[in-house]
N, C-alpha and C positions, 0 to 999 in steps of 0.2 A: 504494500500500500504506500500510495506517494503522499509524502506531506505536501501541503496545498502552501504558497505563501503571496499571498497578495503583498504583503509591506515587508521591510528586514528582517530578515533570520541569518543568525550566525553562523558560518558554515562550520563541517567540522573539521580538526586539523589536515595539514594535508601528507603524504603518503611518511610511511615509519610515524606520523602524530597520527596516524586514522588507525582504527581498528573498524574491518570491514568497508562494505561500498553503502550508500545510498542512492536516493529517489527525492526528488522534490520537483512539485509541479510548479508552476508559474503563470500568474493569472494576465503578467502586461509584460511587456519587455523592459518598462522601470522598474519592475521589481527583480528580476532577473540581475540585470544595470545594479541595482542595489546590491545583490549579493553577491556579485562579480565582486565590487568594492572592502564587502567583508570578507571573502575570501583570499583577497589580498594579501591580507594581514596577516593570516597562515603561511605565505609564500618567503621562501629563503632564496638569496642570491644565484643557486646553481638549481632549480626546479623545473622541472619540464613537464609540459600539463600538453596529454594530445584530447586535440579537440574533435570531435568525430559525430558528425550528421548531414544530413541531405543539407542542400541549397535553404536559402528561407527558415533555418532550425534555431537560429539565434545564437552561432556562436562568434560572431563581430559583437553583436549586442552585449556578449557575456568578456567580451576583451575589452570590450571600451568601458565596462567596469571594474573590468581585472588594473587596467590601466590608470583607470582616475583613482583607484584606492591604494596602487602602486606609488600614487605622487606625481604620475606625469600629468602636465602643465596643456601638453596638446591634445589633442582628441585621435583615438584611436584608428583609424580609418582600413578598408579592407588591403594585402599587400597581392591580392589578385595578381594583379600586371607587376611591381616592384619586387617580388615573391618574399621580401624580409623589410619590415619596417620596426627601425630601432627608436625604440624612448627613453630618456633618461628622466631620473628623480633623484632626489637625496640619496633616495636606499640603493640605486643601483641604474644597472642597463635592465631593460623589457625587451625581449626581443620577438616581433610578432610575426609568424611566418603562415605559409599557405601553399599546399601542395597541389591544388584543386587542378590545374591547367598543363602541369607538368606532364609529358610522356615518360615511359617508363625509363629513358636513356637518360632524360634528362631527370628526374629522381638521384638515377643515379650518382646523376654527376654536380648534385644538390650538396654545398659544403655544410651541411648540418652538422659535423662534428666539429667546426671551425667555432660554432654558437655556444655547444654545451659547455657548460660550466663556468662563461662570460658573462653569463645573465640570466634572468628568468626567460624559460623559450614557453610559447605559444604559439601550437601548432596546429594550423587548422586544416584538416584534411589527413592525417597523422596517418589514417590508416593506410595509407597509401606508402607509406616507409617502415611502416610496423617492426619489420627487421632491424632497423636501425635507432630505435630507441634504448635509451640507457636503461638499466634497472633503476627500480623505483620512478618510472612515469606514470603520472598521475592520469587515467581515462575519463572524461568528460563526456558522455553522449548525451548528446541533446536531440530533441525528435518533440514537431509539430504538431499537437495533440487539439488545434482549435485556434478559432480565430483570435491572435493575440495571444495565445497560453502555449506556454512550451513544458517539457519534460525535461530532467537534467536528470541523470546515471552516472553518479560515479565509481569505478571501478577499478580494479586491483591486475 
């Protein structure tokens, strides 16, 4: 059963601080935005969070709050076409990437390991390099459950 959260809710820590995965639904994509920003706060300098759902799932929505609660000053925006867009804050580098458009050569030849441990990585489309993730990445699925309401899964 998913918790429902229309306003703030704390996330909970994130991977080695979590014990198991959860479920939370989302009634607007400011709420979502809201707990991108409290989840934040869990986040350590070397963490990589893959982000994984169809088109329209909300997980831009869910980085442009990972990033305002991270401290960055600009707004988050999708790196679609740039494929890596860098943030900086007090607490560090954001680093927000996106697999979505790549073929599979150029996946390959994707310097995702040049990122880890520079910064927090956000990865959207993660599944698509699955192979290539550090232990201890943090799984984020997000899936379209209604107009305006999304799902978030997080997983081990």
């Amino acid at each position: 059963m998913a918790s429902r959260i229309s306003h703030h809710k704390s996330p909970p820590p994130l991977w080695g601080r979590v014990k198991g995965g959860g479920r939370l639904e989302f009634d607007n994509p400011d709420s979502l935005r809201c707990w991108g920003r409290s989840f934040a706060k869990t986040l350590r300098h070397d963490d990589v969070i893959a982000l994984i759902g169809p088109l329209g799932a909300g997980k831009t929505t869910l980085v442009q709050g990972i990033a305002e609660g991270w401290g960055c000053r600009r707004q988050a925006v999708s790196p679609t076409f740039s494929l890596a867009n860098e943030y900086q804050s007090k607490r560090g580098i954001l680093f927000h990437m996106d697999m979505y458009r790549l073929s599979k050569r150029e996946l390959a030849a994707f310097p995702l390991e040049d990122y880890l441990g520079q910064g927090v990585c956000l990865i959207e489309w993660a599944d698509r390099i699955r192979d290539r993730w550090p232990a201890g990445t943090l799984e984020i699925w997000l899936k379209y459950v209604g107009q305006n309401r999304r799902m978030l899964t997080l997983k081990r």
